[in-house]
Each structure stands twice: as structure tokens, then as C-alpha cells.
N, C-alpha and C positions, 0 to 999 in steps of 0.2 A: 297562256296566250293562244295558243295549237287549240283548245278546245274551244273557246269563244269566239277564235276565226271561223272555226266549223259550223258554229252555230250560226254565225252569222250568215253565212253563207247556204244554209238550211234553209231560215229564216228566206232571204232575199227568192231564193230558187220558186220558195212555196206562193209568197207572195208575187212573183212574176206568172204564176202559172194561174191563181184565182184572179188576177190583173187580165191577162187572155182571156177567160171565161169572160168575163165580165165587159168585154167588146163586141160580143154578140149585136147584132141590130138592134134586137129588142128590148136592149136593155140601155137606160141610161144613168150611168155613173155621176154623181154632185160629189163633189169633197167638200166640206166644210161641219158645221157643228149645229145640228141638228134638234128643235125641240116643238113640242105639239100646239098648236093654233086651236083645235079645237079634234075632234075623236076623228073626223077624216081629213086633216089638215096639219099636213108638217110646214116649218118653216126652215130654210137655210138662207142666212145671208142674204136674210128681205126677202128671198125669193119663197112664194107659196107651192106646195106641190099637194094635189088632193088623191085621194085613193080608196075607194072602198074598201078596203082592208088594209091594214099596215103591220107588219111582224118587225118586232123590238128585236133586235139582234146584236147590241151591242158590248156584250161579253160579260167581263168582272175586274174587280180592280181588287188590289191585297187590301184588307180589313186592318185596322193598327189599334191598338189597347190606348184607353184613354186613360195615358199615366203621363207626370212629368220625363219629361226629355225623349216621347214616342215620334215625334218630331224633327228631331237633331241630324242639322247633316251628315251625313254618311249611318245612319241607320236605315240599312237595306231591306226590301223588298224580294219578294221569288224574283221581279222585275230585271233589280236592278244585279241584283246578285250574278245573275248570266252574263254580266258586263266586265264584271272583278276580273283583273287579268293577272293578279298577285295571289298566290297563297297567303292567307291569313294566320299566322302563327296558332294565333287563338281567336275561336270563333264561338259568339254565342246564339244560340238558335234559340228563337221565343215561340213557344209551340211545338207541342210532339205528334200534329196529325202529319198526314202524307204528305205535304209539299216541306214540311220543318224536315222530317224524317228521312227524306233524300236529300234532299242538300248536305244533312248532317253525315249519311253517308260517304256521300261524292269527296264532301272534304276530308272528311278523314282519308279516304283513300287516298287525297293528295297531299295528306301527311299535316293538316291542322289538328291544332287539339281542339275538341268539340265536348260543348256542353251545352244539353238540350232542357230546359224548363220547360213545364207541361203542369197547366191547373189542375187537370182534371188527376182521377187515382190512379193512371192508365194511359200509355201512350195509344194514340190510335182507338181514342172516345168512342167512334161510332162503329168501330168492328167489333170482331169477336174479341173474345176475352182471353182466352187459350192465343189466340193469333198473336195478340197486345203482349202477352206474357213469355211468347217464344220469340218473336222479334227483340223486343226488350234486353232479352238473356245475350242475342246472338251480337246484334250492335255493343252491347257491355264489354262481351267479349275481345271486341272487335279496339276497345279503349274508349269508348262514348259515352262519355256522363252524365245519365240522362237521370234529372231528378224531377221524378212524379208531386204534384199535388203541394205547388210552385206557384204560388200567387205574387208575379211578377206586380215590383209597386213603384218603380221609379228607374229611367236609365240618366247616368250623367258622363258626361267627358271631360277629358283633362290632357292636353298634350295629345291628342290622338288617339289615348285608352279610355277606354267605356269602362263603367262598373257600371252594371245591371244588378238591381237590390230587389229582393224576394223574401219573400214570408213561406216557411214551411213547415207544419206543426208546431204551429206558435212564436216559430224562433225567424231572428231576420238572417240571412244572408245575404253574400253580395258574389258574381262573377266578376272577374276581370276579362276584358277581350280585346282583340286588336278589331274587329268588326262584329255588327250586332244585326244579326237575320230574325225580321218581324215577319214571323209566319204563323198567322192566327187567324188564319183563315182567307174567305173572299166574300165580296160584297156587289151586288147588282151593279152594274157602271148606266147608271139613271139619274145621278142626282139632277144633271143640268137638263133633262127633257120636258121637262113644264106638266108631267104626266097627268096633273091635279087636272087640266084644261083639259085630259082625252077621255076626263071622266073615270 
């Protein structure tokens, strides 16, 4: 709870402070949900705003595997995971690049049992290979059971336990967890912009 307050409070600080910038004269702030009219024309909320140049700045959203039960309430996001105010006994992490790979840390250090599934042969896909293979050793060490080349194929619930079911050299397995972290990446946050229309 101590770290998620903090966060929180990070969070609010950072946002108060780009909320200041952003009352400058010259600049006019719209809240609402924004998508394109045509290549110099956004729309919000009926209202038309034109502009000779427009910059897309609207971040990324977590990526989720298109498997039965990727969907299920309480299967968490990097999002939603900042929010957890319980230690999770047992935790399973989908994904062994960099946002799976810290979180799996972080818990363990707060004393969950962790276990990381990762498709690829190698945590940490787009590094080095040497780096993948020393980190790997050092988290193992550390009690984190990360199993490589993990082709995640179905999560289901039961009572509030997850079993996460995987394929690994032919053969299936399955995790048990008290919470299940989809970290498989990120994905352009575009869908709802009409981008088709800005050409």
C-alpha cells in the first residue's frame, strides 16, 4: 500500500506540473476523445479544430495474446498492476521482455513466488544474448522461474486461481497463480482516431 501511495502521488505531482505548462496563453487545452475529420481536421465532441500540422501524441496501451480467457477479470496489465495493494502469493508473468521482467522482479522482492513464461528462446528478445543469458542466471538465482520458449495457449479461473496452460517443447503445462500479469508488450493507443480519414 506504502509503494502505490507513492506512486500515486508521483503520478498526481507530475501531472499537476505538465497541467501548469499547459495554461500558458497560447495554448488551448479540449478534454475529450479525439479522432480525424479529415488530414487537417480533428474532431472532439462535435467541435472541429483545424491545424496545419497535427502531432499524434497519444501514447500506448498493453498488447494482450489472443488466447481463451486473455480477457478475464483481474488479469492485469503493467496498468493495472501499479494498483495491486496485496502481495500476490503467486504471481504469473506472460512475457519475459522489460516491463514482464521488472514487475517479476519487484514481486519477488516483495516476497511472491514468480514465474515468467516467455515464447521466444531467450528472455529479453531484442537484446543481447550474453545480457538475456546473465540476467536469466541472476533472477533464477534470485528464486524466479522463468521458463523460456512458452507458448502461452489458454488462461482459466476457478475460485479466484488462475491456471495459465502452455506448450513447451511439445509438451503442455500449466501455472497456478493468485494473479496473472499480461506483459507482452505495447501497442499504438490509435484505434479510435479515424486515422483512415487523415489519409
Amino acid at each position: 500500500k506504502a509503494v502505490t501511495s507513492r506512486k500515486n502521488a508521483v503520478v498526481e505531482q507530475l501531472r499537476g506540473g505538465v497541467e501548469t505548462l499547459l495554461s500558458h496563453k497560447n495554448i488551448t487545452l479540449v478534454r475529450g476523445k479525439a479522432s480525424f475529420k479529415d488530414q487537417y481536421t480533428v474532431t472532439v465532441e462535435g467541435q472541429d479544430y483545424t491545424a496545419d500540422y497535427i502531432i499524434i501524441a497519444t501514447g500506448s496501451v498493453s498488447a494482450s495474446l489472443p488466447i481463451p480467457g486473455a480477457a478475464l477479470p483481474g488479469i492485469l496489465t503493467s496498468r493495472e498492476i501499479l494498483d495491486v495493494e496485496e502481495v500476490p502469493k503467486r504471481l504469473c508473468v506472460i512475457g519475459g521482455g522489460v516491463i514482464g521482467l521488472e514487475f517479476a522482479s519487484v514481486f519477488r522482492s516483495f516476497g511472491s513466488e514468480v514465474t515468467v513464461l516467455e515464447y521466444c528462446k531467450d528472455i529479453l528478445p531484442r537484446f543481447d544474448t550474453d545480457l538475456a543469458k546473465r540476467l536469466k542466471q541472476s533472477l533464477g538465482k534470485r528464486g524466479i522461474d522463468i521458463q523460456t520458449q512458452a507458448q502461452v495457449t489458454g488462461i482459466s479461473e476457478e475460485d479466484g486461481e488462475y491456471t495459465v496452460s502452455y506448450i513447451r517443447k511439445g509438451k503442455e503445462d500449466t501455472v497456478t497463480a493468485d494473479r496473472v500479469l499480461m506483459a507482452v508488450g505495447r501497442k499504438a493507443n490509435v484505434d479510435s482516431m479515424n486515422l483512415a480519414d487523415a489519409g
